[in-house]
C-alpha positions in Angstrom: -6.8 -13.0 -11.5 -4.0 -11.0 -12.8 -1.5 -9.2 -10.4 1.5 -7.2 -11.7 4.4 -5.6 -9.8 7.1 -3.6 -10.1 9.6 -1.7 -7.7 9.7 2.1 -8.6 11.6 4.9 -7.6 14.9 5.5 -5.7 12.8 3.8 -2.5 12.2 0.6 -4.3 8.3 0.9 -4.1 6.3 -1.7 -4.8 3.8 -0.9 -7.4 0.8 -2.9 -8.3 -1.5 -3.5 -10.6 -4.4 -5.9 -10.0 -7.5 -6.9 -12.2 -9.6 -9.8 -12.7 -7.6 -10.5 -16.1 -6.2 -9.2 -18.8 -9.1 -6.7 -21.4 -10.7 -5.8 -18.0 -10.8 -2.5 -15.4 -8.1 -2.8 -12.9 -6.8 -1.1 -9.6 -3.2 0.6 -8.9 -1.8 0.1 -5.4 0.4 2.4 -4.5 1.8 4.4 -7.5 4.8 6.2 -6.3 7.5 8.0 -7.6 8.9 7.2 -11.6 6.0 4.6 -11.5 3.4 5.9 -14.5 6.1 4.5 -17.4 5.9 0.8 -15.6 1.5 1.7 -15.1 1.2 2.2 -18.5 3.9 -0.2 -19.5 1.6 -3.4 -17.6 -1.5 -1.3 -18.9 -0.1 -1.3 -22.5 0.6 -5.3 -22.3 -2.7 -6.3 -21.1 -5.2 -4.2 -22.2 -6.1 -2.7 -19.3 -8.2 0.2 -18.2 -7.6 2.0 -14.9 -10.4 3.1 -12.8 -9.3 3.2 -9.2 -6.0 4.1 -7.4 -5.8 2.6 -3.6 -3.3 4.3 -1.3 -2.0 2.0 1.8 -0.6 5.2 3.4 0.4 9.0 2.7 4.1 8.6 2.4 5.5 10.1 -0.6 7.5 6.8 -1.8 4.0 5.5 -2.3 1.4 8.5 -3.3 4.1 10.6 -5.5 2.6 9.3 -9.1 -1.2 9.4 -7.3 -2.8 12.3 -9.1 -0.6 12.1 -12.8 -2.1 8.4 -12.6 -5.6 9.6 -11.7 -5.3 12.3 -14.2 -4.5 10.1 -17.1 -7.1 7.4 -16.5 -9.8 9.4 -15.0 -9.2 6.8 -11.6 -10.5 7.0 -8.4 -8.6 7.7 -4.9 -9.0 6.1 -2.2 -6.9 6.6 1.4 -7.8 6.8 4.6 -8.8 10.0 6.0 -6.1 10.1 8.5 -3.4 10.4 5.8 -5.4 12.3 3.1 -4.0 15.2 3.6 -0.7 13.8 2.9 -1.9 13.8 -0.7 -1.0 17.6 -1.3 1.2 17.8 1.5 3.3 15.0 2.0 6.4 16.8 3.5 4.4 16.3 7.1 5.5 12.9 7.1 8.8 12.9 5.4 12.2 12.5 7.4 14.3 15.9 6.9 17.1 13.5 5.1 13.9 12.3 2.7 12.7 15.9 2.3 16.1 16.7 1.1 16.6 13.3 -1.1 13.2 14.9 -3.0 14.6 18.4 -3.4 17.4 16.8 -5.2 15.8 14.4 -7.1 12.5 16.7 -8.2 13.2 19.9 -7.1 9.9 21.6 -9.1 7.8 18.8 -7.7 4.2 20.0 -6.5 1.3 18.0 -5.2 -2.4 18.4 -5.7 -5.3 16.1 -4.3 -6.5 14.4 -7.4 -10.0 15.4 -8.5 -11.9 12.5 -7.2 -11.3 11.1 -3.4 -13.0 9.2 -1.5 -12.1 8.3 2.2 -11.6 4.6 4.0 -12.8 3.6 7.4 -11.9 0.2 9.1 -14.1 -2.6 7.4 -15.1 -0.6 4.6 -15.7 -2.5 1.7 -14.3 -1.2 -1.8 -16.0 -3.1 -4.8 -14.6 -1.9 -8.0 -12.8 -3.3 -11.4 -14.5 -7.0 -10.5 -12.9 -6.9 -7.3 -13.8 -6.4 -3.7 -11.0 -4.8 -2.0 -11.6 -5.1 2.4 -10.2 -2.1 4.1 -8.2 -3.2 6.8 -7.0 -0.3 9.1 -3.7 -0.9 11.2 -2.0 2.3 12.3 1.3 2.6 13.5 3.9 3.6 10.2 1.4 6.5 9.5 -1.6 7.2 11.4 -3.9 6.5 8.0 -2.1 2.8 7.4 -4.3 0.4 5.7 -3.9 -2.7 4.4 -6.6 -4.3 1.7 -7.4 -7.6 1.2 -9.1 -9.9 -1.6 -9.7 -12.9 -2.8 -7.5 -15.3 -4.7 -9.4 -17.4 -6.9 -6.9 -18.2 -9.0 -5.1 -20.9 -6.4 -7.0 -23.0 -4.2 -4.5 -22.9 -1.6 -4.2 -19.4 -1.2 -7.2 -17.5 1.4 -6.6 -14.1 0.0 -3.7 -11.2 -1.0 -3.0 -8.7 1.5 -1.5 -5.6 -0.1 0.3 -4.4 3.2 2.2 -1.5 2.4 4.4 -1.0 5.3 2.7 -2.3 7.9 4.3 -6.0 7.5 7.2 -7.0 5.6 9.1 -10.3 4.6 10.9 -10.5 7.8 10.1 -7.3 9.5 7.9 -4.4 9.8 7.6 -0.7 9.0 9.5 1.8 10.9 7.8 4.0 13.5 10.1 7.1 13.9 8.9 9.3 11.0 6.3 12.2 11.6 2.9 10.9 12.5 4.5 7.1 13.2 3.7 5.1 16.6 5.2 2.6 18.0 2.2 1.9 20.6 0.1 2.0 17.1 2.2 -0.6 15.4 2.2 -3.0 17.9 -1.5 -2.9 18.6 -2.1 -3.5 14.7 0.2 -6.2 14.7 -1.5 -8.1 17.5 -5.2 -7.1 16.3 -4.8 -7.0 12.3 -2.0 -8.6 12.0 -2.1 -11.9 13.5 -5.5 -12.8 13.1 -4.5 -12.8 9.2 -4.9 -16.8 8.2 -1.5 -18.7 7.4 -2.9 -18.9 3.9 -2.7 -15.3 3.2 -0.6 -13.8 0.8 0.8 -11.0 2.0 2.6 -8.4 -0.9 4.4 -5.6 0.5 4.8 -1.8 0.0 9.0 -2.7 -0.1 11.0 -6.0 -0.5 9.3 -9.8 -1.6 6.1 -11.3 -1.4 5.6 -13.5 1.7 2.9 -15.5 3.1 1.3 -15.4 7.2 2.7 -18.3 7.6 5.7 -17.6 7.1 5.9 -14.4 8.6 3.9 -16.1 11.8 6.9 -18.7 12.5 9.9 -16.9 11.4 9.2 -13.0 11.7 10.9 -11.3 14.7 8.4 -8.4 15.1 5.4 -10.6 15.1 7.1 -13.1 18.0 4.5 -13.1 21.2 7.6 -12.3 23.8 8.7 -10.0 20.8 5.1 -7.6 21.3 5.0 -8.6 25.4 8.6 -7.2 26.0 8.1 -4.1 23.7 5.0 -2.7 25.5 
C-alpha cells in the first residue's frame, strides 16, 4: 500500500494521498488550500490516477482545493451530508479571524460543489481505487466529522489507518468552539468511535504527526476516562 502526505496551506493541512501502489487509481484525503502542486507533485512521481476525493469535514483548511482537484482528475466527492453544504459555502463554519485570514490570503476565492457528490452515512462502506474506505461518523469539530478507516496490509502489526481529520490528534483533539462545533458531540464520539478504535490502529491526522491508539489511549489527555466523566 502506498500512502503519501504533505502539510499544505498556512493551516498546516494534512494532505493525503492513498492507493494500493504506485501505476494504480488512488484517493485524496482532504485537499485543502495550496495543496493541487503537492497532488500532482505525489501523482507525477508515482503514476497515479485520481478517482475519488474523501472529505473528513467542511472546514475550509481541508475542502479549499476540493473541486480544482475534482475538476482536474474527473474525481469523485465524498462528505458527509451534514457538512456538504460547507462545500460552496464554507464561511458557515469559519471563525471571523479565519474569514478574515482568507480575505487576505485569496481575496477573489469562490466555491462551487464539484460536479459529482455523493453523500456518507455512519457505516457506509466506500470501495474505490482497490481500497475499501469504512465511514466512521464522530461529530463534534463539525457536525458532518468523519473519520475513514482501512486496511494495512502492508505491516502485519498494524489493524488499519484511520484518517481522523480533526476529530483526534497526537496528543489532543479538535476544537469545539467554531460554528456548527459541539462539545457534547465531541465527547460522545470520543467515547463511542473513538475508544473502541484497537491499539493497533494507525491513526493519521487532519493537523500535526501520525500517532497510533495506543498511544493516544495511555498518554492523551482528552481521551482519559475522568478526563470525559468530569467534562460532562
Amino acid at each position: 500500500m502506498l500512502i503519501a502526505s504533505f502539510p499544505a496551506g498556512p493551516w498546516q493541512t494534512n494532505c493525503y494521498v492513498a492507493a494500493t501502489g504506485p501505476g494504480t487509481e488512488c484517493v485524496i484525503v482532504d485537499p485543502g488550500m495550496d495543496s493541487l502542486s503537492g497532488i500532482q507533485d505525489v501523482v507525477a512521481e508515482h503514476r497515479l490516477k485520481p478517482v475519488a476525493v474523501m472529505v473528513t469535514h467542511g472546514h475550509l483548511d481541508h475542502m479549499f482545493s476540493v473541486t480544482p482537484v475534482c475538476s482536474s482528475y474527473s474525481s469523485t466527492c465524498w462528505v458527509h451530508p451534514d457538512d456538504r453544504e460547507l462545500l460552496a459555502d464554507p464561511l458557515r463554519g469559519m471563525s471571523a479571524d479565519a474569514a478574515t485570514l482568507l480575505q487576505q490570503l485569496s481575496p477573489t476565492a469562490t466555491f462551487i460543489e464539484p460536479d459529482d457528490v455523493r453523500e456518507l452515512a455512519d457505516g457506509a462502506v466506500v470501495d474505490v481505487a482497490g481500497l475499501s474506505f469504512g465511514a466512521i461518523h464522530a461529530p463534534g469539530h463539525t457536525p458532518g466529522s468523519v473519520m475513514f478507516r482501512t486496511a494495512y496490509p502492508s505491516d502485519a502489526a498494524v489493524d488499519s489507518i484511520v484518517f481522523s481529520g480533526d476529530v483526534l490528534f497526537a496528543g489532543s483533539i479538535g476544537r469545539t468552539d467554531l460554528p456548527g462545533g459541539s462539545h457534547g458531540d465531541m465527547l460522545r464520539s470520543l467515547r463511542t468511535k473513538v475508544l473502541p478504535l484497537p491499539d493497533s490502529v494507525v491513526v493519521l491526522p487532519g493537523h500535526g504527526p501520525q500517532t497510533s491508539m495506543a498511544r493516544e489511549r495511555a498518554s492523551n489527555p482528552y481521551l482519559n476516562e475522568q478526563y470525559l466523566r468530569s467534562a460532562t
